[in-house]
C-alpha positions as CSV (number, residue, x, y, z in Angstrom):
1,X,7.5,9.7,-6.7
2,X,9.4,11.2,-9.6
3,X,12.2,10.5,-11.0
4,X,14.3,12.9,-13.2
5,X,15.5,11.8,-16.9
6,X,18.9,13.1,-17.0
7,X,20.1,11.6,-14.0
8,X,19.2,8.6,-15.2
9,X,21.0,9.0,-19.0
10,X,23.9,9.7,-17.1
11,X,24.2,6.1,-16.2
12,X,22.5,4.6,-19.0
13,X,21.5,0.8,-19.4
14,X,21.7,0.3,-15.8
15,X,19.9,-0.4,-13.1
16,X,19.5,2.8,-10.0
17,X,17.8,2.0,-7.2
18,X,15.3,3.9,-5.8
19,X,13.2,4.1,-2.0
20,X,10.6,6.4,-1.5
21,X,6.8,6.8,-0.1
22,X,3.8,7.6,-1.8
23,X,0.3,8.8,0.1
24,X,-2.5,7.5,-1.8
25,X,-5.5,9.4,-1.6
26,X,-8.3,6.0,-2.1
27,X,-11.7,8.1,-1.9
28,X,-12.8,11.1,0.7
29,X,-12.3,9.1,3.8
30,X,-9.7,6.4,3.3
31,X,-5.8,7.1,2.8
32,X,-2.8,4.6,2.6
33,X,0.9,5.3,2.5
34,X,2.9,3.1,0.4
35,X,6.4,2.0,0.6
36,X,8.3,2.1,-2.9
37,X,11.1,0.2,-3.5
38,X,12.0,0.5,-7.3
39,X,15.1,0.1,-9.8
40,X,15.4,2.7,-12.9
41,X,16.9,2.0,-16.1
42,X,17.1,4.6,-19.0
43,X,17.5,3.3,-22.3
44,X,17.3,5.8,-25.6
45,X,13.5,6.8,-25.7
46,X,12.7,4.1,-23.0
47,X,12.7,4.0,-19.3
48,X,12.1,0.8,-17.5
49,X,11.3,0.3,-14.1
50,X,10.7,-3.1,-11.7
51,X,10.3,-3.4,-8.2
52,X,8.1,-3.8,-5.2
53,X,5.4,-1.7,-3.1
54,X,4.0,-2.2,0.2
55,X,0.9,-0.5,1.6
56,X,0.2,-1.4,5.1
57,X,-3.5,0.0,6.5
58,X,-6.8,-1.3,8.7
59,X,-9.6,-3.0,6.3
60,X,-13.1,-4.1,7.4
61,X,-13.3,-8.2,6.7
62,X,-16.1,-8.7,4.5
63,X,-17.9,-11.8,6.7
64,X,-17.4,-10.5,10.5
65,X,-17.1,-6.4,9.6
66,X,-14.4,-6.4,12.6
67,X,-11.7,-4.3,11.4
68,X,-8.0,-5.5,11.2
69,X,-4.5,-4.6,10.2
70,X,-3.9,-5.6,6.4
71,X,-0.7,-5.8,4.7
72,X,-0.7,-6.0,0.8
73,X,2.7,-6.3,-1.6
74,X,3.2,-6.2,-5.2
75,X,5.9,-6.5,-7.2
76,X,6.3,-4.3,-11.1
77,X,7.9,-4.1,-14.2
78,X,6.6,-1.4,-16.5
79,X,8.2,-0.1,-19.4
80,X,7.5,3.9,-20.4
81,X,8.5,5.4,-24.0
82,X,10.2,8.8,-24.1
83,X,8.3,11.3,-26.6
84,X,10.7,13.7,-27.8
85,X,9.3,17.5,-27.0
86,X,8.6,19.7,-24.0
87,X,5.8,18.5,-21.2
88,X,2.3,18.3,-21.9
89,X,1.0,17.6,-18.8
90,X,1.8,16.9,-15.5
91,X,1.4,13.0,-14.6
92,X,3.6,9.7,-16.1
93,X,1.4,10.3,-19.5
94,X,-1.1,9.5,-21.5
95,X,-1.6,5.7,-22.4
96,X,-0.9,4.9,-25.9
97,X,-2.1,1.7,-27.3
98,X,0.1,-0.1,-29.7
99,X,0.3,-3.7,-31.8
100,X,2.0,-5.3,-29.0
101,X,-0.2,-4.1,-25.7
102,X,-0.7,-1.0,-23.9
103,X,2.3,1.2,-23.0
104,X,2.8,4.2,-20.9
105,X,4.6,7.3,-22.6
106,X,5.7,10.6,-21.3
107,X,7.0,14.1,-22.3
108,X,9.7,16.3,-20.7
109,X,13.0,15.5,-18.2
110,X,10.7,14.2,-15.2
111,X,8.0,11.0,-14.8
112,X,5.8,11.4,-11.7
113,X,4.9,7.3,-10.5
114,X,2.2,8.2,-8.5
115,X,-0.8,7.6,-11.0
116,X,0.9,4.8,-11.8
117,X,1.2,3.4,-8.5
118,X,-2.0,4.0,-7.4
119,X,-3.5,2.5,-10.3
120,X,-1.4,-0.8,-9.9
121,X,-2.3,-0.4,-6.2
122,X,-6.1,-0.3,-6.6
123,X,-5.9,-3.5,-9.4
124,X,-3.9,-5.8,-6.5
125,X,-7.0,-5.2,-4.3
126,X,-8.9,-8.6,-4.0
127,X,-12.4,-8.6,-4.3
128,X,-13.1,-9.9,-0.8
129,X,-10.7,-9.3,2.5
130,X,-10.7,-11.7,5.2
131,X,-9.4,-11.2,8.3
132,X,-8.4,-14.9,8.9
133,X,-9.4,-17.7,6.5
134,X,-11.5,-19.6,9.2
135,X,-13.6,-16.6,9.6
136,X,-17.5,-17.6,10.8
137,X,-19.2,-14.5,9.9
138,X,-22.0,-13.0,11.4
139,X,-25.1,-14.9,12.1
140,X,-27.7,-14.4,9.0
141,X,-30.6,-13.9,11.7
142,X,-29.3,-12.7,14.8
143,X,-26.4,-10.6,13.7
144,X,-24.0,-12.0,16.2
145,X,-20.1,-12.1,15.6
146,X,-19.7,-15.8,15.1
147,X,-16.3,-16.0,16.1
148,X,-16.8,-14.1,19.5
149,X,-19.9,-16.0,20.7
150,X,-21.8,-18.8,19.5
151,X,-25.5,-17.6,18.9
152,X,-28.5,-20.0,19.6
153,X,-30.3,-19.3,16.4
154,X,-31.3,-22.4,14.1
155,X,-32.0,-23.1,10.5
156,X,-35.8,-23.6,11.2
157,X,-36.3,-19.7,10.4
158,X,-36.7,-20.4,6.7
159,X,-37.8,-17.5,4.5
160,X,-41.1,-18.8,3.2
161,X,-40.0,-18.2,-0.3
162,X,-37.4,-21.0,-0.1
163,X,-39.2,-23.1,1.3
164,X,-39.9,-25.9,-1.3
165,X,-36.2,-25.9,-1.9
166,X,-35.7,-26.6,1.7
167,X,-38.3,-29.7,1.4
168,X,-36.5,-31.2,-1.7
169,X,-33.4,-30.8,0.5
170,X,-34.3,-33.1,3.1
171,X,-35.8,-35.2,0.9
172,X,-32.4,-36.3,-0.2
């Protein structure tokens, strides 16, 4: 998603909206498309930018492996310094650290989003997807989808190394 500099200075100090889509490539086999909706502001040597994204795609749930349609959202505000002079590279820009954080800065008449977007995409990901909160899992010994069937396994199949832990348990 790029959007160009002096369109932007033409309005200056306020808000343009902005709706787009941007494919992100994840790794060699996986592939969302996310749905930008964004507001652009131009300011001298600053650009600011806040809205939301939506990526809608098929996960794996990390206790029962079934897969399932998964929505994630995010909302955004970034701020982006202008560097006077011509493009050095393609991309929103090299990251420049300052007193006061990290900031993004950029070169030339154009900012491309999509690094940025991705990168804010892959942070939002949690560490574990469910597909439901009540998810049972898989059984530990039979392997059985827990919420499908229920398996006729029992806890007597103790790996011998935990087994003193299992005697002080019943203990209590």
């Amino acid at each position: 998603m790029r959007l160009y500099i002096p369109d932007l200075k033409k309005e200056e100090g306020k808000f343009i909206p902005f709706d787009g889509f941007v494919k992100l490539l994840l790794n060699d086999e996986e592939a969302a498309v996310m749905e930008v909706k964004l507001q652009a502001a131009y300011i001298p040597y600053r650009l600011l930018v806040k809205g939301q994204w939506r990526v809608q795609m098929e996960k794996e749930c990390s206790r029962c492996l079934e897969k399932f349609p998964y929505n994630l959202k995010e909302h955004f505000y970034e701020e982006f310094i202008h560097l006077k002079g011509p493009a050095e590279q393609k991309g929103y820009g090299e990251e420049l650290k300052l007193e006061d954080g990290e900031r993004f800065v950029f070169r030339g008449d154009s900012i491309d989003l999509t690094e940025y977007l991705r990168q804010s995409f892959l942070m939002s990901q949690p560490l574990k997807v469910l597909c439901r909160e009540e998810c049972k899992g898989l059984c530990p010994i039979c392997g059985i989808n827990k919420n499908l069937e229920q398996c006729q396994c029992t806890g007597d199949n103790i790996n011998p190394r935990w087994a003193a832990l299992e005697k002080i348990r019943k203990g209590l």
